[in-house]
N, C-alpha and C positions, 0 to 999 in steps of 0.2 A: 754507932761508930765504934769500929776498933782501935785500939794504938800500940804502938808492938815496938820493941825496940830492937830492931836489926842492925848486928855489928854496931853496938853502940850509939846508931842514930834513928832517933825518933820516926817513924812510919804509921803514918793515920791512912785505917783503910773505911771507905765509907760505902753506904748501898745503897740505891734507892728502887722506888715501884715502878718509876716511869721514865722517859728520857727528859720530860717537861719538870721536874722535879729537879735532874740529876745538873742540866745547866741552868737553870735557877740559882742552886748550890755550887756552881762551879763561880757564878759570876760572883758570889759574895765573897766565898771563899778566896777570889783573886787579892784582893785589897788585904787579906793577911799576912802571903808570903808566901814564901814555898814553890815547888813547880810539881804539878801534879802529872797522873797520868789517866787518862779518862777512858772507861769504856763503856760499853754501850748501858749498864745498870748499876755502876761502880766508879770510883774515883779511889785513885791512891796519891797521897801528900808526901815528899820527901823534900828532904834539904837540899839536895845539890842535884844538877842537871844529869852529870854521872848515874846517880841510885835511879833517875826516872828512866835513863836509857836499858839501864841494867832491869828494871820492873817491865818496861815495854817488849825486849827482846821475851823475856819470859810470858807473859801474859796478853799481849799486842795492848791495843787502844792507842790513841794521841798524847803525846807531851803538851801539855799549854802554860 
């Protein structure tokens, strides 16, 4: 896992091998907070609905 902090807000980018893996980690990772943006071997974690829209426009995946 990476974490990066873009314009001042925290940004966890994560990878995995598989897609069985990736929402595994997506379901745990819900009960912490955040709103992610998922793709198909990746998940990106940000604070606000905004930074997910602006991660998705750049990189596509889903918001959840």
């Amino acid at each position: 896992m990476a974490v990066r902090m873009m314009q001042r807000m925290r940004t966890d980018i994560v990878t995995f091998i598989d897609s069985k893996n990736r929402d595994q980690w997506v379901e745990v990772a819900k009960a912490v907070g955040g709103v992610m943006v998922v793709g198909d071997s990746w998940a990106i974690i940000v604070n606000t609905q905004e930074r997910a829209s602006m991660v998705k426009s750049k990189l596509g995946g889903e918001i959840k």
